[in-house]
C-alpha positions as CSV (number, residue, x, y, z in Angstrom):
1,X,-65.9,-121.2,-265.0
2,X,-65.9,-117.3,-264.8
3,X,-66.0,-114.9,-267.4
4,X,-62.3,-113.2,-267.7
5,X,-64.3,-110.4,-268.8
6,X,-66.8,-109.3,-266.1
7,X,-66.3,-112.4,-264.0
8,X,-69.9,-113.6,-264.4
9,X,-70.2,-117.2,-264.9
10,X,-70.3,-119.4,-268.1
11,X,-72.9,-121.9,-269.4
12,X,-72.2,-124.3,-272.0
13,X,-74.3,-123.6,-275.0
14,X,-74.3,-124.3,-279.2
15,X,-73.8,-121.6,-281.5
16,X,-73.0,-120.6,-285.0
17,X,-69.7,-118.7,-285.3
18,X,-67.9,-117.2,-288.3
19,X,-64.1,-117.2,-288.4
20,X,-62.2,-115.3,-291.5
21,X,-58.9,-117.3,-292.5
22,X,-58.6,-115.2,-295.6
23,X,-59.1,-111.7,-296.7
24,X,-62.3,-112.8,-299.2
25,X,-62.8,-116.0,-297.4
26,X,-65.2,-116.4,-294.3
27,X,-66.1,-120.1,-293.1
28,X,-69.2,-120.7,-290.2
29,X,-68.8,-123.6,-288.0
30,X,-72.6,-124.4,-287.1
31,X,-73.2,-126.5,-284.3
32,X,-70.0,-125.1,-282.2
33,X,-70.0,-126.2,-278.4
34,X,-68.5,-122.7,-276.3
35,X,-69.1,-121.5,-272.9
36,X,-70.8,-118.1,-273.5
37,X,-71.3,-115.7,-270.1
38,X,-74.7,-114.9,-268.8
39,X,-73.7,-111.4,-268.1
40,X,-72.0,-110.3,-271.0
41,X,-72.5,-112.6,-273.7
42,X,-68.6,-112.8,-273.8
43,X,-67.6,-116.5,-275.1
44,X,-65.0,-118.5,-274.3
45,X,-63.9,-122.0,-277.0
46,X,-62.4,-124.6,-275.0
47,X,-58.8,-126.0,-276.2
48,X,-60.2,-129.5,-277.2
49,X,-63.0,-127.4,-279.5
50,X,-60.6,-125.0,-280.8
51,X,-58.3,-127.5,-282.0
52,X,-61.1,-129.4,-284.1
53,X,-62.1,-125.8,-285.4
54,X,-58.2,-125.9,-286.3
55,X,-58.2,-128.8,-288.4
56,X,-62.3,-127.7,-289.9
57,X,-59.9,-124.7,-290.9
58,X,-56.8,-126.3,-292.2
59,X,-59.0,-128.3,-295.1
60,X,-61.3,-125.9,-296.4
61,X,-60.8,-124.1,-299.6
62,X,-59.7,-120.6,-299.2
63,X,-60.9,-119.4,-302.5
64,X,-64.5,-119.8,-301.8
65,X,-66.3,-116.8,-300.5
66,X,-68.5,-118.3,-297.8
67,X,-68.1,-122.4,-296.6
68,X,-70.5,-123.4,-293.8
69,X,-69.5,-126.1,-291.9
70,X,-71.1,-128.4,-289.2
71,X,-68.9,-128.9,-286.0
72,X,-69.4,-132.8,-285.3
73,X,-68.7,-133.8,-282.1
C-alpha cells in the first residue's frame, strides 16, 4: 500500500496506540497490528482491526482514567 500522506509505502508493524472515548477517559490497545509508513511514520488501521478496536471500545468503562488493553488477534 501507499501512504495517502507522502505516498511512501507501508509495512505492517505492532504498536501501542492511545484512543480517548471520553473527556477524562484514555484507553491503550497494546499489541495493535497497523501499516505505519517508512517515510513519515504516518499510520494507517485496517477495517477488519478498527472494527475489533470498536468493540475493545464499546465494553470498557468510561469512568476509569486510564484502561490498557491487549489487542488479541
Amino acid at each position: 500500500m501507499i501512504c495517502h500522506n507522502c505516498g511512501g509505502s507501508l509495512e505492517k508493524l505492532v504498536t501501542n496506540l492511545p484512543f480517548k472515548v471520553g473527556y477524562d477517559c484514555i484507553v491503550i490497545i497494546k499489541a495493535l497490528p497497523v501499516l505505519q509508513c517508512q517515510n513519515c511514520n504516518e499510520y494507517v488501521i485496517e477495517d477488519a482491526v478498527m472494527e475489533k478496536v470498536d468493540d475493545i471500545l464499546s465494553n470498557i468503562d468510561r469512568t476509569t482514567e486510564l484502561e490498557v488493553l491487549s489487542y488479541a488477534v
